[in-house]
C-alpha positions in Angstrom: 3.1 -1.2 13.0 4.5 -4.6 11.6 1.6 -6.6 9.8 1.8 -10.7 9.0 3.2 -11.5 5.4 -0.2 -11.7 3.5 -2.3 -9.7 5.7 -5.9 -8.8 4.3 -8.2 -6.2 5.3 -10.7 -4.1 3.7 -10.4 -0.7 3.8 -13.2 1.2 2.9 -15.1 -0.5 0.1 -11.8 -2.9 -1.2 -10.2 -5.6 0.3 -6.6 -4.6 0.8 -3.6 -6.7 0.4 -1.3 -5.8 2.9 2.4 -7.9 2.7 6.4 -7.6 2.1 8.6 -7.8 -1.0 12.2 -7.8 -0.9 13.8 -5.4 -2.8 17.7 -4.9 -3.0 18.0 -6.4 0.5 15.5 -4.3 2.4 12.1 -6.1 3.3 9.4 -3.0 1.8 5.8 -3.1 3.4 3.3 -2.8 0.6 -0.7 -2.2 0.1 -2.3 -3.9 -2.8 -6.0 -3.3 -3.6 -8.3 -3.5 -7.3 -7.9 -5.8 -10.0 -7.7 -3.5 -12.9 -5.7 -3.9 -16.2 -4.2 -0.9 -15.6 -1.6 -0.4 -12.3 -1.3 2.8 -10.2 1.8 3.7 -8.1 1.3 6.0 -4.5 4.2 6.8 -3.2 4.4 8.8 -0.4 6.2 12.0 0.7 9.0 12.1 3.7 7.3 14.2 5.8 7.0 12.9 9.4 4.4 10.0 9.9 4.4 9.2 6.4 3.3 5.6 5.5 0.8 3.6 3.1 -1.4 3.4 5.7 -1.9 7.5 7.4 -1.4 8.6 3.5 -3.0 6.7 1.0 -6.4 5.0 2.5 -9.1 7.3 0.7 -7.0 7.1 -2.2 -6.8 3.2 -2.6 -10.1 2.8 -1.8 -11.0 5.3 -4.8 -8.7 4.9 -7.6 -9.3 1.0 -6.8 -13.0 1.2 -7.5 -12.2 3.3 -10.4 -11.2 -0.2 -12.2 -7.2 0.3 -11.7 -4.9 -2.3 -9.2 -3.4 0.4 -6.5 0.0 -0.2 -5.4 1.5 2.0 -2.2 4.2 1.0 -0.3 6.6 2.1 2.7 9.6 4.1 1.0 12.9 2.7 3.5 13.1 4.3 7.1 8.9 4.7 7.0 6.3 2.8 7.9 6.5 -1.0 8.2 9.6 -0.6 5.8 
């Protein structure tokens, strides 16, 4: 599922970032959600179907209204990545 640079919807109870960063040459589909002083990291597994968005949407919504910024993105060959 390819998504617009900048894309933002909410999931759950947070609004949700949803864009691409380029890192060493591969475009990466990231989530961002919270505004926290504190980051979190999801990453997910490499079991079949993994992605940001089938792993991770309880878990933004949560640790994002816990106070923290939640990022999760695509590891290569998954997801939008």
């Amino acid at each position: 599922m390819v998504r617009a640079e900048g894309d933002r919807r909410r999931s759950g109870s947070v609004s949700v970032k949803k864009d691409f960063v380029e890192i060493l040459g591969i475009k990466t589909f990231y989530a961002q959600a919270g505004d926290g002083a504190l980051p979190v990291v999801l990453l997910h597994g490499s079991s079949p179907g993994a992605c940001t968005e089938v792993s991770w949407p309880r878990n933004i919504d949560a640790i994002a209204d816990a106070g923290f910024t939640v990022y999760a993105f695509d590891q290569p060959g998954f997801g939008d990545t």
